[in-house]
Residue frames relative to the residue before (quaternion, step in Angstrom):
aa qw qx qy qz dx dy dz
X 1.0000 0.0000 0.0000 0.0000 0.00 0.00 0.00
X 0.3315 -0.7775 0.5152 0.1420 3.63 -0.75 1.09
X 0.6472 -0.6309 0.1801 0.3880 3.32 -1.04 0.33
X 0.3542 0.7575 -0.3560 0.4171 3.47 1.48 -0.12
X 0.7178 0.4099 -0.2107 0.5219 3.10 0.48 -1.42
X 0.5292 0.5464 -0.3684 0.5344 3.71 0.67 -1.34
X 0.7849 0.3454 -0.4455 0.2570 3.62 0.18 -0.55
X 0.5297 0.7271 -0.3427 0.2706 3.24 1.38 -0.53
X 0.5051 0.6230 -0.2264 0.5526 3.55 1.71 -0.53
X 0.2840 0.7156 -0.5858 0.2533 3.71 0.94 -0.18
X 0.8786 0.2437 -0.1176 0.3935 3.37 -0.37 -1.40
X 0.3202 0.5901 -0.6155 0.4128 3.84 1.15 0.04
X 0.6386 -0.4548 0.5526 0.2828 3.52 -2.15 0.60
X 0.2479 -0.7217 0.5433 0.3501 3.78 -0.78 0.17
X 0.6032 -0.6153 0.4772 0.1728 2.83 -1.41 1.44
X 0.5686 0.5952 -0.4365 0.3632 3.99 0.03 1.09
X 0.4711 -0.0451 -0.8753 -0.0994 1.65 -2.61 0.58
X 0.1388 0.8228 -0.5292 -0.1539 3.70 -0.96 0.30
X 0.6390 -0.7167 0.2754 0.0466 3.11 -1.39 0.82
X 0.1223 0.7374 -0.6460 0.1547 4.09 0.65 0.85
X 0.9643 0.0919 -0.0965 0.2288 2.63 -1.74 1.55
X 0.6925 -0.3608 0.2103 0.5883 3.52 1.83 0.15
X 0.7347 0.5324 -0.0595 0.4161 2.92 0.89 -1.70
X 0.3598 -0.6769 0.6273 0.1372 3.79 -0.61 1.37
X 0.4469 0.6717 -0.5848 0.0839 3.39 -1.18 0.64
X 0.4618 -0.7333 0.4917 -0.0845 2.81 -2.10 0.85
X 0.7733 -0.3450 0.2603 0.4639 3.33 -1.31 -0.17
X 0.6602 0.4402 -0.2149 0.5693 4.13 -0.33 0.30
X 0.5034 0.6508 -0.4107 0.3930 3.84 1.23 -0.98
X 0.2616 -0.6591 0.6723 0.2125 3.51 -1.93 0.32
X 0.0439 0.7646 -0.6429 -0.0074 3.98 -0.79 0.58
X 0.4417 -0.5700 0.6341 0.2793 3.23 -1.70 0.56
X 0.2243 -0.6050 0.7289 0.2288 4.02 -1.35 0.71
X 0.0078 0.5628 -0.8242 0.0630 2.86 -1.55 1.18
X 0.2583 -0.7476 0.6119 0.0044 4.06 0.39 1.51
X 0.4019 -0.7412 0.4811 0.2401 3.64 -0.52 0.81
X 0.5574 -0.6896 0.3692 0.2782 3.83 -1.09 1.03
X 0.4532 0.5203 -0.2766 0.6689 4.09 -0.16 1.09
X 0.7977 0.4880 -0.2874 0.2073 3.51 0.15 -0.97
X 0.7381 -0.3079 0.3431 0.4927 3.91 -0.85 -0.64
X 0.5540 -0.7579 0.2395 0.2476 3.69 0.04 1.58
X 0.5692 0.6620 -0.2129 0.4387 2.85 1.40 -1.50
X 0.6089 0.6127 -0.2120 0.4571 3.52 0.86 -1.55
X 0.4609 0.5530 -0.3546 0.5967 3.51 1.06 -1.20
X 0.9808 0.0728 -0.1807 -0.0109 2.73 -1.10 -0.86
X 0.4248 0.5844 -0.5076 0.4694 2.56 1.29 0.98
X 0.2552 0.8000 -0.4773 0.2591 4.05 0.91 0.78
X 0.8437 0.1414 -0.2809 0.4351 3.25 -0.48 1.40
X 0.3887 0.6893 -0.3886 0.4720 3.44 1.81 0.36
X 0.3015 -0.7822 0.5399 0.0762 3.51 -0.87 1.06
X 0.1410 -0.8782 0.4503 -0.0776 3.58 -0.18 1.64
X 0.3483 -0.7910 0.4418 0.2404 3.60 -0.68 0.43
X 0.1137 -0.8037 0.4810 0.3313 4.15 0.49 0.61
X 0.5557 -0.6224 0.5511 -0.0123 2.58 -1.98 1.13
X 0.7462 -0.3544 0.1601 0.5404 2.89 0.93 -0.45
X 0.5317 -0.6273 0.5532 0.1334 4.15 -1.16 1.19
X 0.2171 0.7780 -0.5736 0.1365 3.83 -0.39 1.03
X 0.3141 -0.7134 0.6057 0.1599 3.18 -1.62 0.65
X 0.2261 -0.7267 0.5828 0.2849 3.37 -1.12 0.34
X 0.7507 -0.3319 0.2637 0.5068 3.56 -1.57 0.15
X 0.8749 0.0400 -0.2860 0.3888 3.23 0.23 -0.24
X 0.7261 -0.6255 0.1557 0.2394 3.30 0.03 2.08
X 0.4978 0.6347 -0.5001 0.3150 3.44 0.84 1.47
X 0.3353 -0.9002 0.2633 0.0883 3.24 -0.33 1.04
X 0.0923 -0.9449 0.3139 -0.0124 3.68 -0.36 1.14
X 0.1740 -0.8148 0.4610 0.3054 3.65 0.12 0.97
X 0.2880 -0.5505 0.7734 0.1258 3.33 -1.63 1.08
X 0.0859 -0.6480 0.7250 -0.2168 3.22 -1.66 1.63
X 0.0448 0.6999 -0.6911 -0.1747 3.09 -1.52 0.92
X 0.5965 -0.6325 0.3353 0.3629 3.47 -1.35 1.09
X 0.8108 -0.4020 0.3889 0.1725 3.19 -1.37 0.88
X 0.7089 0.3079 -0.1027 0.6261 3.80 0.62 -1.33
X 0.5897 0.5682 -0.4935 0.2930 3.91 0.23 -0.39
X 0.6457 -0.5973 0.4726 0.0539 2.90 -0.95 1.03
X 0.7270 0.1999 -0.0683 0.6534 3.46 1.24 -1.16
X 0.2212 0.7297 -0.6468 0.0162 3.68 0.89 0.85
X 0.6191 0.6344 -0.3762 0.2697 3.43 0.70 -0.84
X 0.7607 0.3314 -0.3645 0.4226 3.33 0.90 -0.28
X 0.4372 0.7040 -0.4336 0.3540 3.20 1.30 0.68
X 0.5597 0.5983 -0.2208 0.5291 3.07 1.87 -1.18
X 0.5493 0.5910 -0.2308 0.5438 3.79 1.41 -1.23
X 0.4401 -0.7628 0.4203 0.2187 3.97 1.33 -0.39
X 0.2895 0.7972 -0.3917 0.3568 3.36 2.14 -0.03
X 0.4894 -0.5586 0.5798 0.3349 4.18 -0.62 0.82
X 0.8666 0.1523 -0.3512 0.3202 3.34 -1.65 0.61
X 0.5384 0.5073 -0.3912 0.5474 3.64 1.04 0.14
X 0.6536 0.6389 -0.1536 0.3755 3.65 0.73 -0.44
X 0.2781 0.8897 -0.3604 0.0345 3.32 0.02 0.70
X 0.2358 -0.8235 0.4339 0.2792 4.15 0.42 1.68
X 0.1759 0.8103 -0.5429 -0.1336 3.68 -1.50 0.34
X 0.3289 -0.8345 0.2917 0.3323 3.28 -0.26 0.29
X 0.8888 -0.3427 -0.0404 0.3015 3.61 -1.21 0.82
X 0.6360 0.3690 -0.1115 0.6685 2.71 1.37 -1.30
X 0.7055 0.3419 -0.4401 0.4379 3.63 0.19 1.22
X 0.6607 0.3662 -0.3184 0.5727 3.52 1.16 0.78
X 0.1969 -0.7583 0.6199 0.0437 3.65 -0.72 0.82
X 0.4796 -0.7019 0.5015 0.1607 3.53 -0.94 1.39
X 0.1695 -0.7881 0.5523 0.2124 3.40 -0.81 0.80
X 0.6166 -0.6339 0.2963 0.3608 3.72 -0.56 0.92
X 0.4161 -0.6974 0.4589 0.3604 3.28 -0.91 0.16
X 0.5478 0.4445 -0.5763 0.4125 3.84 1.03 0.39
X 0.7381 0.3998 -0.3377 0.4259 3.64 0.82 0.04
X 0.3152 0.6486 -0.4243 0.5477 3.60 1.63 0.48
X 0.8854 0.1434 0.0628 0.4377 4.00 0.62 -1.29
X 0.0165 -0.8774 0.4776 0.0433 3.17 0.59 0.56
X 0.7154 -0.5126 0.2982 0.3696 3.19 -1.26 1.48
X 0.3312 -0.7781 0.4901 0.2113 3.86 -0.02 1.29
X 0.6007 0.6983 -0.1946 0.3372 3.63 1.21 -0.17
X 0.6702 0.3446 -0.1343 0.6434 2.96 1.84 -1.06
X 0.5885 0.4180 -0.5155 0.4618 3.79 0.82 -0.18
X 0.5605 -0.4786 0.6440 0.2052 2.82 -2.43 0.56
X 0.1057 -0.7425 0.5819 0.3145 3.82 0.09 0.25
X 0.3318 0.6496 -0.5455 0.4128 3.97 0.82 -0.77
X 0.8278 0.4231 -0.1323 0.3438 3.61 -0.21 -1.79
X 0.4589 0.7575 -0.2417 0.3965 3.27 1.26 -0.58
X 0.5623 0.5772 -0.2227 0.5487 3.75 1.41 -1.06
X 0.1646 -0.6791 0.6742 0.2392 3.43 -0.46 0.32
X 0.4353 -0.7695 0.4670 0.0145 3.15 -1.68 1.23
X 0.6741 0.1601 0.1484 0.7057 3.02 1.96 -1.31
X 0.0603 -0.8095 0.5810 -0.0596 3.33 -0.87 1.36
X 0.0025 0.7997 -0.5943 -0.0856 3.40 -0.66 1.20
X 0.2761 -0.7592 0.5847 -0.0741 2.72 -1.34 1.39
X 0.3232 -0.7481 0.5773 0.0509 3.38 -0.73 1.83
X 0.3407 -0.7436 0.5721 -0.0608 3.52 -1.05 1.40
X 0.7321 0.4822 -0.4017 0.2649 3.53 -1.13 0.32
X 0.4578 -0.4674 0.7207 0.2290 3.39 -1.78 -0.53
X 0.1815 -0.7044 0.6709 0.1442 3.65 -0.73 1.41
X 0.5871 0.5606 -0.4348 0.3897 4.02 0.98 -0.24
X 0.8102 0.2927 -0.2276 0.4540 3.52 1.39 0.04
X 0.7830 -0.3684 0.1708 0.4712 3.24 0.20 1.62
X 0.7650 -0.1305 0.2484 0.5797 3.51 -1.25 -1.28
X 0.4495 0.6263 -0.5514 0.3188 3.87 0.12 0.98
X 0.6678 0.4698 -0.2077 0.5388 2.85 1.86 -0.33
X 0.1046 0.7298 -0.5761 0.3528 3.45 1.67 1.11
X 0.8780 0.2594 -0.3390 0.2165 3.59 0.18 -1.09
X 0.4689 0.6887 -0.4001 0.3818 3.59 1.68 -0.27
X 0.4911 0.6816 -0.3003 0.4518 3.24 1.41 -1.35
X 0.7588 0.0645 -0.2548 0.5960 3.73 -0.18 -1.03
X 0.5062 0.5126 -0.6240 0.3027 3.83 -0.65 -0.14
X 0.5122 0.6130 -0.4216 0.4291 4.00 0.92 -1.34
X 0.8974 0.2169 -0.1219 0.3642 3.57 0.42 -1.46
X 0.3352 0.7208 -0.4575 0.3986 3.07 1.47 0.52
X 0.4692 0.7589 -0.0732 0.4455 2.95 1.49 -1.75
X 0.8737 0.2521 -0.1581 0.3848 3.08 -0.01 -0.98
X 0.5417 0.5068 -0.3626 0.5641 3.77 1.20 -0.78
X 0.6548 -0.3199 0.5501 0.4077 3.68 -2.05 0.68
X 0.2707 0.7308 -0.6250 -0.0446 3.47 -1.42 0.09
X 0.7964 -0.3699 0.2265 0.4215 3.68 -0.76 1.06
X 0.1449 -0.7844 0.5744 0.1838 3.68 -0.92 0.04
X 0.2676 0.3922 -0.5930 0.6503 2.99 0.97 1.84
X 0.7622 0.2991 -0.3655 0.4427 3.86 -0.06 -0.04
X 0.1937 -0.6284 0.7505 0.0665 3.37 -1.56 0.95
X 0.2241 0.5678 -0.7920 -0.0105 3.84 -1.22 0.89
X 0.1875 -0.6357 0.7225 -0.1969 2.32 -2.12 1.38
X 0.1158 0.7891 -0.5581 -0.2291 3.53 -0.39 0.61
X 0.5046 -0.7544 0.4116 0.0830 3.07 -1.37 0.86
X 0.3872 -0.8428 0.3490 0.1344 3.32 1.83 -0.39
X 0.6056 -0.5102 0.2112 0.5730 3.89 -0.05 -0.70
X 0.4519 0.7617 -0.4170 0.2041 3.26 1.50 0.35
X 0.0323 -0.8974 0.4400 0.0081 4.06 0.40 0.88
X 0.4919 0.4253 -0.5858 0.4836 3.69 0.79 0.40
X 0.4659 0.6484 -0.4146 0.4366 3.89 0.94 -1.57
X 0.8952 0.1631 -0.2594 0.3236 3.96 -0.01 -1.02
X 0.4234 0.6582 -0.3480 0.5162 3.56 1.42 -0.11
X 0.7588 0.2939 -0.2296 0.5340 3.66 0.95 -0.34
X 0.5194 0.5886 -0.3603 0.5039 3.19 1.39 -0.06
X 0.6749 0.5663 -0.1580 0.4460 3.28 0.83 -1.55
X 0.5842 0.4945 -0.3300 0.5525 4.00 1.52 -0.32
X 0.4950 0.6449 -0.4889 0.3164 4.03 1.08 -0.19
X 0.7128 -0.4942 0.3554 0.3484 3.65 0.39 -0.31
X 0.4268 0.7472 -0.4491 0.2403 3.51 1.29 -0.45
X 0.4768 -0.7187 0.4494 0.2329 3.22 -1.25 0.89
X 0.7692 -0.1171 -0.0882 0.6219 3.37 1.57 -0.62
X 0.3544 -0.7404 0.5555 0.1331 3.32 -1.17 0.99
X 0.3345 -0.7091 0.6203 0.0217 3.71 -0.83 0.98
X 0.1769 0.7002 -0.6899 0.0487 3.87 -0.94 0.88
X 0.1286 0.6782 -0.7232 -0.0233 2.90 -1.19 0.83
X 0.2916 -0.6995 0.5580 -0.3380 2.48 -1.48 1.89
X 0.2846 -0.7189 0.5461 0.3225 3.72 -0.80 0.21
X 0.4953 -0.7622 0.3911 -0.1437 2.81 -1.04 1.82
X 0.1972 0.8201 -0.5313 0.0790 3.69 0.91 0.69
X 0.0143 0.7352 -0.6088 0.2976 3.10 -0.73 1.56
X 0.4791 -0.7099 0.3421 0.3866 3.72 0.89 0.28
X 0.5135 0.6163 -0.5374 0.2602 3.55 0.59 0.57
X 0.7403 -0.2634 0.3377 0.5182 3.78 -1.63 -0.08
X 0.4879 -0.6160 0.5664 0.2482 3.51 -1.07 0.44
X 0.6740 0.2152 -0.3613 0.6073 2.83 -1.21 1.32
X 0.6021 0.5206 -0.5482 0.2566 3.79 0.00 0.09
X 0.2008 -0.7680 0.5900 0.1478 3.41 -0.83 0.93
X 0.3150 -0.7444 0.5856 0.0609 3.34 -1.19 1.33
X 0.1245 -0.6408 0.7269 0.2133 4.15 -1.44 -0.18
X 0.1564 0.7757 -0.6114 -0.0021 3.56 -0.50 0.60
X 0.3300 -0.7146 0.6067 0.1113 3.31 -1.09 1.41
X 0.2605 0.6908 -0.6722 -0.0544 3.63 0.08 0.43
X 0.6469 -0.5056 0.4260 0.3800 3.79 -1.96 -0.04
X 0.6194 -0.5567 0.5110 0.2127 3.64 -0.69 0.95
X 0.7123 0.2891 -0.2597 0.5845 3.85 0.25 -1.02
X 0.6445 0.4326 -0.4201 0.4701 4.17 0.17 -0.35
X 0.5713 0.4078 -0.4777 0.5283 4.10 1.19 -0.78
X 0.7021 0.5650 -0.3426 0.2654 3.89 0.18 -0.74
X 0.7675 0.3784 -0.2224 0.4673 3.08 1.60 -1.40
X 0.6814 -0.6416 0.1910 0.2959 3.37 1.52 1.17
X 0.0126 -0.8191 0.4562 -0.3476 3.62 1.47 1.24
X 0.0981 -0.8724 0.4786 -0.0152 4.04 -0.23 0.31
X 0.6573 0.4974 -0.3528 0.4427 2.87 1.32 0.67
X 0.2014 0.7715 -0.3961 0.4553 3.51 1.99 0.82
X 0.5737 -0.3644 0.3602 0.6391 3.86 0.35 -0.86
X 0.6748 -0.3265 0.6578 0.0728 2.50 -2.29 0.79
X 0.2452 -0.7277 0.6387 0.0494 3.34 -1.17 1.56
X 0.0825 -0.6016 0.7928 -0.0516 3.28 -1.84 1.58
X 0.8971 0.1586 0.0229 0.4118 3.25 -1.79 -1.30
X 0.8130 -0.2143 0.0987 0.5323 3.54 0.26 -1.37
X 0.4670 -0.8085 0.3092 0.1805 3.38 0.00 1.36
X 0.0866 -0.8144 0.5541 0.1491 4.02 0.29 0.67
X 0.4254 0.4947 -0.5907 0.4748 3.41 0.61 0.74
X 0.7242 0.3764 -0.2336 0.5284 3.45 0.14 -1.18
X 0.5228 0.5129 -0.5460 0.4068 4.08 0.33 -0.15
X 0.7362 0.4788 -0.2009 0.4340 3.70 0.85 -1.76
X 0.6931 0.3639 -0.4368 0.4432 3.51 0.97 -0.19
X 0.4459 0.6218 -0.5274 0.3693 3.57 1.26 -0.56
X 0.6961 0.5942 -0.2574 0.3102 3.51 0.62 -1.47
X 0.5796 0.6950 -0.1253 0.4067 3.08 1.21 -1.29
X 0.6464 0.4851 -0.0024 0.5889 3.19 1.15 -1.34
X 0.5134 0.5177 -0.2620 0.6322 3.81 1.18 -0.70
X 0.3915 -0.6424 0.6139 0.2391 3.65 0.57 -0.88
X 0.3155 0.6677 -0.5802 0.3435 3.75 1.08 0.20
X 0.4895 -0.5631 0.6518 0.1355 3.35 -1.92 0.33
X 0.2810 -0.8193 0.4928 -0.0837 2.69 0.47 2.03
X 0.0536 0.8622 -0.4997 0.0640 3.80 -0.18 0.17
X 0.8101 -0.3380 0.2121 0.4296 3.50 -0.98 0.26
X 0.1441 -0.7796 0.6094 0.0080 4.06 0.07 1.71
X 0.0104 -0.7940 0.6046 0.0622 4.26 -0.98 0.66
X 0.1768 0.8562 -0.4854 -0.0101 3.83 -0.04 0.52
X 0.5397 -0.6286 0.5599 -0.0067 2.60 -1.60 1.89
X 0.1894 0.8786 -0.4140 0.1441 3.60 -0.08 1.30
X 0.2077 -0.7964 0.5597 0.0966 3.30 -0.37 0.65
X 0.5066 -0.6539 0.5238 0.2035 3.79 -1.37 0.66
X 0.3426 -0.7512 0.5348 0.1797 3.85 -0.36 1.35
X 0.3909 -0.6988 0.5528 0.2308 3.24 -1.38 0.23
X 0.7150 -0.0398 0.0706 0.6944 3.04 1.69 -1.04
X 0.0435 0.8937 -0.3813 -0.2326 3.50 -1.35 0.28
X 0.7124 -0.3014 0.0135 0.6337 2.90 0.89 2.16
X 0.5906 -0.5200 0.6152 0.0475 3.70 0.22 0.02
X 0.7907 -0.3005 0.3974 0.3558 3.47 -2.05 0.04
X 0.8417 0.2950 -0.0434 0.4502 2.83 0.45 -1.52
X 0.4517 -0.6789 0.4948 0.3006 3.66 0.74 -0.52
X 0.3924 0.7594 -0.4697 -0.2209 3.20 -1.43 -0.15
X 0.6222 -0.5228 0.2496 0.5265 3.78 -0.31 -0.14
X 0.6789 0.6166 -0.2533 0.3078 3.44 -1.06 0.04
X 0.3742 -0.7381 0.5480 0.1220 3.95 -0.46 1.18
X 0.3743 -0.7309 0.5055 0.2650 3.48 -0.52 1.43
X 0.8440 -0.3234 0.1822 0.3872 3.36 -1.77 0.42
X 0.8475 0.3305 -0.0727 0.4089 3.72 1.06 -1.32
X 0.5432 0.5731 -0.3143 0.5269 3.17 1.52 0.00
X 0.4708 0.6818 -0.2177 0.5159 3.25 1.74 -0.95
X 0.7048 0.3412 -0.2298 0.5779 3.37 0.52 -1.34
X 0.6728 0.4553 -0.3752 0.4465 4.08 0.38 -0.39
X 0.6429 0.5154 -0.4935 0.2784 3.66 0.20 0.02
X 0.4465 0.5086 -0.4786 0.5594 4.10 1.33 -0.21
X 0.8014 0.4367 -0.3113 0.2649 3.24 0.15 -0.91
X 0.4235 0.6127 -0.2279 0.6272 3.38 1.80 -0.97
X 0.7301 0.4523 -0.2756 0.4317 3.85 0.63 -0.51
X 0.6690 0.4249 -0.3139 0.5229 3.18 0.66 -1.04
X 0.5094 0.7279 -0.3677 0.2745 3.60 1.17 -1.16
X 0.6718 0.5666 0.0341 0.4759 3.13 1.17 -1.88
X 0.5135 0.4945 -0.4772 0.5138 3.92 1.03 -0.09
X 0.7702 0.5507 -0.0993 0.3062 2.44 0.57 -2.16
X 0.4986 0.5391 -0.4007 0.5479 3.69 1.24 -0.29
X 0.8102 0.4636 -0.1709 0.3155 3.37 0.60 -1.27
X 0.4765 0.5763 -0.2863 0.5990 3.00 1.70 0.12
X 0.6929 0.5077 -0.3083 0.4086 3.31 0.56 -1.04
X 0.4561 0.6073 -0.3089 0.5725 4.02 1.69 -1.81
X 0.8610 0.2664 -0.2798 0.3307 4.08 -0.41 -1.03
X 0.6349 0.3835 -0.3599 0.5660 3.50 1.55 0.52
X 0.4213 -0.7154 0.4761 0.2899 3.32 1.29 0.46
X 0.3890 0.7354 -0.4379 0.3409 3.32 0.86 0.35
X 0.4562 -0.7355 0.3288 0.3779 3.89 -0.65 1.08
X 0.4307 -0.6388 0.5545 0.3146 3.67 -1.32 0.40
C-alpha cells in the first residue's frame, strides 16, 4: 500500500494497544525492524534499525500496520508531522518490541555527560548503484555491534539535507564513509584526515562527486553557518557504480572490503575517544 492510499486512513480510529510477541505496545513505543525476506527492498533495508511507531492502523479489510519513523533520522519529526518519506508502514510480525528495561536505563548508573554523542558516523551512498552502497553496507554493521554512547551511526544513504542538519548538532568529529574513487585497486579502503574549513572553502581534491556529493553537503553546512569541525572519511575504491542503468549489489572486492572498512572504523573510533592521532 503506497502512501496515497495510506493517506486515505487518516481519519480511521488507530488500531491500538496491540500486541507482537507478548508485548503490548503503542504509539511513543521503540521496536527493532526485522522487514521479512522476499519483501519491498527499501523495507529491507532498513533491517536492524530501531524505530519509534507513529502510529497502529487498519486497513478496510482489518489488517493492521505499524507506521514508524526510524530513530536516527534526522527528519523524524516530519515523520511525526505525517510528511511522506519519513514514514515507514510494517506489519506486526515484522517489528520486534524493544523492552522497556532497555527503553530506560537505570538513570543512576548512566553518565549523562557521555550521553552527547561526540562522533557521528555517517553512512553514504545509493544501494541502486553498485559499490555506492559501500557506505550503507558498513554503517548496517556498525549498527548492529555495541558501540560507545559518544557515537551516533546513522546511515544516511542519498539523503543530503538529513546530513547537513545533522552535521549542525555539535559533534566534535564526523566520520563518512563513502566510496572513495581515488585510483587505487578496488576494494582499497582509505582514512583521510583532510581540514574541514579547506572542504568548505571548496578544495576538490576531498572526493569525487556521485549520488550525493559530501563535498557539497559540508559546504551546504558551511554556508548554514553550522560548526563545521573536524570531517574523517572512511573510503573505499569502487569497482563499479552501477553504470547507466544501475544496479544493486557490492562487486566481488568491495564486498570483501566492507569487514575490513568495519573493523577499520571501531578502531578509528577508539583511537577519536583517546584523542589519540589517526
Amino acid at each position: 500500500m503506497n502512501q496515497w492510499e495510506w493517506n486515505l486512513l487518516e481519519d480511521k480510529t488507530p488500531a491500538e494497544p496491540l500486541t507482537i510477541n507478548g508485548v503490548a505496545v503503542k504509539t511513543g513505543d521503540r521496536v527493532r525492524l526485522c522487514p521479512k525476506p522476499g519483501g519491498d527492498i527499501l523495507d529491507i533495508a532498513l533491517r536492524g534499525q530501531v524505530a519509534i511507531i507513529e502510529s497502529i492502523e487498519e486497513d478496510y479489510e482489518g489488517t493492521q500496520h505499524v507506521c514508524v519513523v526510524l530513530e536516527d533520522d534526522p527528519g523524524r519529526d516530519l515523520g511525526m508531522m505525517r510528511q511522506p518519506g519519513h514514514r515507514f508502514f510494517f506489519t506486526p510480525s515484522e517489528v520486534e518490541p524493544i523492552e522497556q528495561a532497555e527503553q530506560t536505563p537505570d538513570e543512576s548508573t548512566v553518565d549523562t555527560k557521555a550521553l552527547k554523542p561526540r562522533i557521528l558516523i555517517a553512512g553514504i551512498g545509493n544501494i541502486f548503484l553498485g559499490d555506492d552502497g559501500f557506505g550503507v553496507e558498513v554503517v548496517r554493521r556498525l549498527a548492529s555491534r555495541a558501540q560507545p554512547a559518544e557515537v551516533r551511526v546513522v546511515d544516511f544513504g542519498i539523503r543530503g539535507l538529513d546530513l547537513a542538519y545533522a552535521l549542525q548538532d555539535g559533534y566534535e568529529t564526523t566520520v563518512l564513509i563513502d566510496a572513495f574513487p581515488h585510483g587505487q585497486a578496488p576494494g582499497t579502503v582509505s582514512i583521510v584526515d583532510p581540514d574541514a574549513q579547506e572542504i568548505a572553502a571548496g578544495r576538490e581534491s576531498f572526493v569525487d562527486a556521485h549520488n550525493m556529493n559530501p563535498l557539497t553537503v559540508l559546504r551546504m553546512v558551511s554556508e548554514m553557518n553550522g560548526p563545521l569541525k573536524r570531517v574523517v572519511l572512511v573510503g573505499c575504491e569502487p569497482a563499479t557504480l552501477g553504470g547507466d542503468e544501475g544496479f544493486m549489489g557490492l562487486s566481488e572486492p568491495v564486498e570483501a572490503a566492507v569487514e575490513q572498512a568495519t573493523n577499520a572504523t571501531e578502531a578509528l573510533i577508539e583511537r577519536l575517544l583517546k584523542s589519540e592521532p589517526i
